[in-house]
Legacy VTK file of the C-alpha trace (Angstrom):
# vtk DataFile Version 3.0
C-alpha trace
ASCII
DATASET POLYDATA
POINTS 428 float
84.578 62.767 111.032
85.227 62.923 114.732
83.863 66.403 116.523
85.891 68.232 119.226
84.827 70.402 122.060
84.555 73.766 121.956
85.780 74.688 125.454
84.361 78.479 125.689
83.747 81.533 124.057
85.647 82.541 121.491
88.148 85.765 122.692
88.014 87.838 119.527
85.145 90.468 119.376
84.762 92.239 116.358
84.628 96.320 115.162
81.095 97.418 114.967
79.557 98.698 111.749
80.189 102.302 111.016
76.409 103.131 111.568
76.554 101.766 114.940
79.672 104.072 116.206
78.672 107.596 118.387
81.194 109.674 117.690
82.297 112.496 120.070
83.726 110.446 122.432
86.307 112.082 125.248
89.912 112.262 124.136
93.114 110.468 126.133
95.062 113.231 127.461
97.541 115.148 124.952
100.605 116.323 126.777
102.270 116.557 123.622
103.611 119.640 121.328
104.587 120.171 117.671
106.528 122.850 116.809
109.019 124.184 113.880
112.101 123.184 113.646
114.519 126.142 112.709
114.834 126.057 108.751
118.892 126.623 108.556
119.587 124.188 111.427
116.678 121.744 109.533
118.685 122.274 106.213
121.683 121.307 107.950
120.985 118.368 109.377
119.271 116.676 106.993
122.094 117.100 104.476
124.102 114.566 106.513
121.345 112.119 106.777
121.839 107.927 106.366
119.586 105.103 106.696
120.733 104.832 110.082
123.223 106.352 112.451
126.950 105.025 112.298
127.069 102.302 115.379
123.206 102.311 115.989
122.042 99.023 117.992
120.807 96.243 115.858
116.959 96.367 116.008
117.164 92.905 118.566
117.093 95.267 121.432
114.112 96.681 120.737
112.285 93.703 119.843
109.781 93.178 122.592
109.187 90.043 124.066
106.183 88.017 123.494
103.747 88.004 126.393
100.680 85.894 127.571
98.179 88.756 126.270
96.002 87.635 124.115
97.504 88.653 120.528
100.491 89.938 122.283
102.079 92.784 120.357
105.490 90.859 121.517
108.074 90.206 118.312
111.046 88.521 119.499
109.108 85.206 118.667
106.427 83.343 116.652
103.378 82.130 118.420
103.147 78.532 116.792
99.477 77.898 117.264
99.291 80.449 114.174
100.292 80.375 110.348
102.994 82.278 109.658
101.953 84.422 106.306
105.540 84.322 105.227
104.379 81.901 101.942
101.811 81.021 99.993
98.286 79.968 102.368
95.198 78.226 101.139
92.629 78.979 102.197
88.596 77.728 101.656
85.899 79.449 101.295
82.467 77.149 102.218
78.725 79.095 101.834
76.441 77.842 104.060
72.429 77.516 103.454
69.796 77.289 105.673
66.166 75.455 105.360
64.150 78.288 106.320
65.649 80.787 103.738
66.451 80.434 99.947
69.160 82.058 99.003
68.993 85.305 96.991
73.265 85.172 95.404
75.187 82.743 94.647
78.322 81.862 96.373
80.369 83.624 93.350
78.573 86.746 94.251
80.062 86.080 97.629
82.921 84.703 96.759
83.389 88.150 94.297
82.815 90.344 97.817
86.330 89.273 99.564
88.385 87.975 96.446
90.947 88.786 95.303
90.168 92.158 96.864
91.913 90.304 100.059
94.592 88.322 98.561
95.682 92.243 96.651
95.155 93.740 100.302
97.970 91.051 101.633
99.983 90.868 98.315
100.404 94.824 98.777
101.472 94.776 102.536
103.550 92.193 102.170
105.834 93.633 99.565
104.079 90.476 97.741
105.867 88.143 100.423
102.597 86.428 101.238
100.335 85.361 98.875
96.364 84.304 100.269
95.490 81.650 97.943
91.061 81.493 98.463
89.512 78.298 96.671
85.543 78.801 96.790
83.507 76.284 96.804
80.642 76.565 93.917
77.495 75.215 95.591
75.976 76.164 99.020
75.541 73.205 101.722
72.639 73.254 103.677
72.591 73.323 107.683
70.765 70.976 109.308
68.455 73.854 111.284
66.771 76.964 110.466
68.768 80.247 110.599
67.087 81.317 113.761
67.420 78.849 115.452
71.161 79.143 116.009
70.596 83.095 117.803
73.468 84.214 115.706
74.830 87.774 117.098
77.465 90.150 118.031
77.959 88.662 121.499
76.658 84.791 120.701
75.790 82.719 123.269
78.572 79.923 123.270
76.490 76.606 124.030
74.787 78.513 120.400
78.095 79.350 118.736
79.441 75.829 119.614
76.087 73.969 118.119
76.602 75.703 114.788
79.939 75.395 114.908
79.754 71.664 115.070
76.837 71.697 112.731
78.515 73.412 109.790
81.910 70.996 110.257
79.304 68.291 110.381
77.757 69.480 107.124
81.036 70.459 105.438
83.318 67.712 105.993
82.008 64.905 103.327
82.646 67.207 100.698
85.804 69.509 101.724
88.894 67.940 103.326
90.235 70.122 105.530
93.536 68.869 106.237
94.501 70.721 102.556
93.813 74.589 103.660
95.611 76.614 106.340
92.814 78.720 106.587
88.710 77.718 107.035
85.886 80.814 105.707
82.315 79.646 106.618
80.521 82.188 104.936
76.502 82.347 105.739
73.629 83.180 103.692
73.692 86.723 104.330
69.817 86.743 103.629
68.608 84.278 105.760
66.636 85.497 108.897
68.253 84.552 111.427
71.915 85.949 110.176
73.430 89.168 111.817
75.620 90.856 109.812
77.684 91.868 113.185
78.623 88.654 114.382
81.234 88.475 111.600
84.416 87.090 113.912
87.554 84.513 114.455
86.229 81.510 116.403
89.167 79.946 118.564
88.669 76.898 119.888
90.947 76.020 123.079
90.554 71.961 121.859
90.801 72.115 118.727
87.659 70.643 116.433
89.313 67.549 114.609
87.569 66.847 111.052
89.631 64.300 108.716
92.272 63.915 111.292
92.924 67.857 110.703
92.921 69.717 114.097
91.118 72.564 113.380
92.235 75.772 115.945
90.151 78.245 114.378
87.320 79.247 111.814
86.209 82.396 110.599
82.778 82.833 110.483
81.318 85.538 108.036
77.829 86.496 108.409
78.129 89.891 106.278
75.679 91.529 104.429
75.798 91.792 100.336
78.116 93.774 99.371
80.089 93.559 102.731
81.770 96.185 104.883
85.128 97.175 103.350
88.207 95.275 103.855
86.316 93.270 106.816
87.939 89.777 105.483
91.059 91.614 105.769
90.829 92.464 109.589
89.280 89.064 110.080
92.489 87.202 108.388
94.622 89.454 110.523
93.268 87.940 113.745
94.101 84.157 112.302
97.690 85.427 111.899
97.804 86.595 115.435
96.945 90.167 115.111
95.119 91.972 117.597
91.899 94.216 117.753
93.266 97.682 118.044
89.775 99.529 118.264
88.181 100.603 121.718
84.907 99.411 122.388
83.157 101.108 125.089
81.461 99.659 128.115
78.409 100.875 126.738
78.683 100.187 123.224
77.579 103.343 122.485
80.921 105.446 122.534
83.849 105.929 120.097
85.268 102.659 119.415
88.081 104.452 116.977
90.005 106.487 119.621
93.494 104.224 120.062
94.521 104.298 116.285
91.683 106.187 114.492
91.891 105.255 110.577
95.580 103.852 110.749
95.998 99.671 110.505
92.762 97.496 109.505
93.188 96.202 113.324
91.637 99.147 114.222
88.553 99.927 111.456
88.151 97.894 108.345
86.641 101.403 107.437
89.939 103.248 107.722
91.487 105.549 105.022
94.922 103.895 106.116
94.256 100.598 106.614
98.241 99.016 105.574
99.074 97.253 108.415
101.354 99.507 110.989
105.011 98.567 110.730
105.318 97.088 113.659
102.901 94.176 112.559
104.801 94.033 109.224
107.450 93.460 111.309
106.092 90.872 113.278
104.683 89.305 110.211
108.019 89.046 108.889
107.658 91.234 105.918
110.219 94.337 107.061
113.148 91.915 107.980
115.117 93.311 111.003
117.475 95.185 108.611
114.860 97.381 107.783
114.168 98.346 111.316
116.150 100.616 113.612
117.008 100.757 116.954
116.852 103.657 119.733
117.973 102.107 122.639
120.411 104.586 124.481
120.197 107.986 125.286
121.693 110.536 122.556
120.865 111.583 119.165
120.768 109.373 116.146
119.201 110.273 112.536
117.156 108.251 109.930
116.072 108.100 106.222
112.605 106.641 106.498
110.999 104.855 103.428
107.196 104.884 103.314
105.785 102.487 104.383
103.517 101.298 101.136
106.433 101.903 98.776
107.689 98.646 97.432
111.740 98.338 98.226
114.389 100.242 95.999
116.145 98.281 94.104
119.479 97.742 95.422
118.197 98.955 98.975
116.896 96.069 100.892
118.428 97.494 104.112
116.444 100.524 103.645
114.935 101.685 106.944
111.044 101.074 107.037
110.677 101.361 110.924
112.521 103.365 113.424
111.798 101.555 117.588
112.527 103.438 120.917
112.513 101.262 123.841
110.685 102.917 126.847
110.208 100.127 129.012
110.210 96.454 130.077
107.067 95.780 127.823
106.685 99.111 126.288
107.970 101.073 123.217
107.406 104.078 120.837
107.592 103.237 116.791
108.215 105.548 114.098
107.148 104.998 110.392
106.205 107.014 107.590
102.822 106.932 105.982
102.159 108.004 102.631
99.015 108.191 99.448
100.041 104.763 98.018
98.965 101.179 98.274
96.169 100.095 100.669
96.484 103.732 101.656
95.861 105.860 98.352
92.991 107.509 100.052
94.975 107.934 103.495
93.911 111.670 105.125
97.190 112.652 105.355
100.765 112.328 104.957
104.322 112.795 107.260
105.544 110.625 110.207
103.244 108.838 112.534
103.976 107.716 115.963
102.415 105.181 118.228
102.822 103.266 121.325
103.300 99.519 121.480
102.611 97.590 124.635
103.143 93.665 124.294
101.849 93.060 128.020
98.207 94.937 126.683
95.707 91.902 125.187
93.879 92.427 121.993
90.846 95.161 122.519
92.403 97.206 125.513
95.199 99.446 123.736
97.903 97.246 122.570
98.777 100.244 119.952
97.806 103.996 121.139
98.696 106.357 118.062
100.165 109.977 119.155
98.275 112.528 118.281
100.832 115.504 116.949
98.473 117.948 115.920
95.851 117.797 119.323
93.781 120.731 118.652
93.003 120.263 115.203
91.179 117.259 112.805
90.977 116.023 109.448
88.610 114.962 107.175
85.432 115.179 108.809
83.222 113.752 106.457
85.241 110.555 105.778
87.431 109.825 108.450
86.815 107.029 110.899
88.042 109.348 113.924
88.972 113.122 112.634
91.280 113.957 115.862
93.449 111.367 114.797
92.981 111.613 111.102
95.828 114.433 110.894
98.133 112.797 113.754
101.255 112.189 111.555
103.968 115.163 111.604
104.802 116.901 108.659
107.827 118.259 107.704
109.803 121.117 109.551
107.768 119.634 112.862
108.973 118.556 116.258
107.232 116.331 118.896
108.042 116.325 121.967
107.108 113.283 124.704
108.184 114.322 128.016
107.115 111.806 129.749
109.496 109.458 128.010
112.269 112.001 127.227
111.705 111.366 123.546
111.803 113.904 121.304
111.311 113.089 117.006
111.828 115.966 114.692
111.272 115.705 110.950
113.659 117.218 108.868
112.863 116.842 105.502
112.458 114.996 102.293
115.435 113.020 101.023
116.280 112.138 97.023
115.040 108.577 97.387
112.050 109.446 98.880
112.354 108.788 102.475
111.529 111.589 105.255
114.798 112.226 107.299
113.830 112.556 111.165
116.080 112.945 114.353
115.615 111.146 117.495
117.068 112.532 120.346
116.500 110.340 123.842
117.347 111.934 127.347
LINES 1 429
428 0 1 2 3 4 5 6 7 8 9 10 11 12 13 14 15 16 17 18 19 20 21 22 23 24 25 26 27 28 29 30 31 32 33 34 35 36 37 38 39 40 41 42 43 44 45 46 47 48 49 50 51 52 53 54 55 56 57 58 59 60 61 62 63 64 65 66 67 68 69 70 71 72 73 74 75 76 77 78 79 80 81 82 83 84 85 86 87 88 89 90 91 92 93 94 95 96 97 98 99 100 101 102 103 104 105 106 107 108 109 110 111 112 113 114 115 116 117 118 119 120 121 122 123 124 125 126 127 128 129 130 131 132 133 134 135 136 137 138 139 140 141 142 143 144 145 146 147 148 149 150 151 152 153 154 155 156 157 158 159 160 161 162 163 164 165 166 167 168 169 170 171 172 173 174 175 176 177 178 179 180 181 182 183 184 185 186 187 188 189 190 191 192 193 194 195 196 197 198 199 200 201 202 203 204 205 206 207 208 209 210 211 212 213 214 215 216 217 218 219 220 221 222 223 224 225 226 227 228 229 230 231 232 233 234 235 236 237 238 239 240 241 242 243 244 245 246 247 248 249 250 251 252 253 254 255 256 257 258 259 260 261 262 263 264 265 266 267 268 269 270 271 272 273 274 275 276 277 278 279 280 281 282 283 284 285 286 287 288 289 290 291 292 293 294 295 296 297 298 299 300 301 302 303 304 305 306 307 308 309 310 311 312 313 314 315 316 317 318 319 320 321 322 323 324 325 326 327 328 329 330 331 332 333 334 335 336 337 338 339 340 341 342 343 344 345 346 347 348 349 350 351 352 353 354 355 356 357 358 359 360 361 362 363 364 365 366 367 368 369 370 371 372 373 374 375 376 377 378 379 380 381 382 383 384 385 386 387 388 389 390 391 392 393 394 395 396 397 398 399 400 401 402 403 404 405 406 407 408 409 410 411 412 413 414 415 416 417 418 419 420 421 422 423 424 425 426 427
């Protein structure tokens, strides 16, 4: 087994545990306003509804380019250095020991934390397009050095990060070969003394590690507690497929972190009561195809039929419109989706259309996604919401929202038969 070089600190930081957040941080600025729409000119309108508007642009338009932020939000093309989660993945699962602790589970108490609770997370989101495959291994493997002696935390030193990283391939590698798994879990003994349970993270390597002539680009390293923090492999997996952090973390750490996108997409809070993946990352996923996504990319006024967004397809309705994009710059754009009790998000806050800002020239951590807060002066679910302001952003029906400062406008209209929540869109 030859070792590579890890070149310099990993990129990714990680959410930090709910206990650890300060809520009552400032809020962005809210320029925005919802108000009724008129009931006979709602009535009317959405009696004419279609899944999209006759001669609407194809949804290539509004497909942002890919940038050189890290974890661009960009969709017009696949970053290769990542698995595409368009198929079936493998992925191992290896439980690490150390000499100055004896371990108090097993790794099928582990292994029972994340699976399949994960691979039903991704199954769901995916419209059970991708399916996350986790073999466990059954014994630990001891690391060469005590626990403490690695300084595992949050922000890890990288000469400390890179010696256990190298250790743990090291100690791995005569007994799992790597070259059969798209996907590498080193899971640590999350009693041993020198663990953290907040350095849980994706480790990228800019030259890759090499182990059985398998260059290995990333690892996820788990150091959570027993029973872990919910849906925290889930965020964690995002990041391998390219995904970015959409939490804020504070310069001082002691801040909201939840104020871009509150409990909506595990990117933001493993926590969240909505953590389904926003539609935009479905899209760039690959699992809403571009038929399924609509296009605003001229002024006027077009309509929509919106599915929500957990709902599996109708039958017979493939083309059925999951996502609804309004281009509002070079790099920038405003998405429209529908979010409904269902799927990962049966104990979501609320219900109606949400709307959020996408920004493919933002990197991971600083914003790419900004959710618009419809209902400014008011909250939700105070005693389990990640972020209560934005817990109630979504609009409900008979609501308007108006966005000056990109002379957007979205009105909701109603409910139609199949389901979906007919909106308007006009663009000045």
């Amino acid at each position: 087994m030859q070792s590579g070089h890890i070149a310099r600190e990993p990129r990714e930081p990680r959410e930090q545990s709910a206990g650890a957040r300060d809520a009552g941080a400032a809020r962005g600025r809210r320029i925005r306003r919802v108000t009724a729409v008129a009931g006979a000119a709602a009535a009317l309108i959405a009696s004419s509804f279609i899944a999209g508007p006759a001669g609407a642009d194809a949804p290539r338009p509004c497909a942002l380019e890919r940038t050189d932020a890290h974890h661009s939000e960009g969709v017009d093309t696949w970053n290769a250095a990542y698995p595409q989660p368009r198929r079936e993945l493998r992925a191992v699962m290896v439980f690490l020991s150390f000499p100055d602790s004896r371990p108090r589970t097993t790794p099928a108490d582990l292994a029972a934390d994340h699976f399949p609770a994960t691979s039903d997370f991704f199954a769901r989101s995916s419209y059970g397009r991708f399916q996350l495959r986790a073999e466990p291994l059954k014994r630990w493997i001891e690391m060469p050095a005590d626990s403490t002696s690695y300084e595992i935390q949050r922000d890890w030193e990288p000469d400390r990060r890179a010696r256990y990283l190298r250790d743990a391939v090291d100690a791995v590698d005569p007994k799992v070969d790597f070259g059969d798994y798209d996907i590498v879990y080193f899971v640590a003994d999350p009693d041993a003394p020198g663990v953290d349970s907040d350095a849980t993270k994706v480790v990228n390597f800019d030259r890759p590690l090499v182990a059985d002539g398998t260059r290995l680009r990333r690892i996820v390293t788990v150091f959570e507690q027993h029973p872990p923090d919910r849906n925290v492999l889930a965020h964690e997996t995002g990041h391998v497929f390219d995904l970015p952090d959409l939490y804020h973390r504070p310069a001082d750490g002691k801040a909201d972190w939840d104020t871009h996108v509150g409990d909506w997409d595990m990117m933001g809070s493993q926590f969240g009561l909505a953590p389904d993946p926003f539609a935009w990352h479905k899209w760039r996923l690959g699992w809403i195809t571009d038929a399924q996504v609509g296009c605003v990319n001229k002024t006027g006024t077009s309509t929509w039929s919106v599915q929500p967004l957990h709902a599996p397809p109708l039958r017979g309705a493939l083309r059925s419109t999951r996502l609804v994009v309004i281009r509002t710059g070079s790099d920038s754009a405003l998405a429209v989706e529908v979010r409904a009790r269902g799927g990962n998000d049966a104990e979501s806050c609320t219900e109606g259309v949400l709307v959020y800002r996408v920004r493919a020239r933002t990197a991971s951590g600083e914003g790419p996604i900004e959710v618009v807060d419809a209902h400014p002066g008011s909250s939700a679910c105070q005693s389990t919401s990640v972020y209560p302001p934005l817990a109630d952003a979504p609009l409900g029906a008979g609501e308007r929202l108006d966005l000056p400062e990109d002379g957007v406008t979205v009105s909701v209209t109603g409910r139609a038969p199949d389901g979906g929540w007919t909106l308007r869109v006009d663009r000045r």
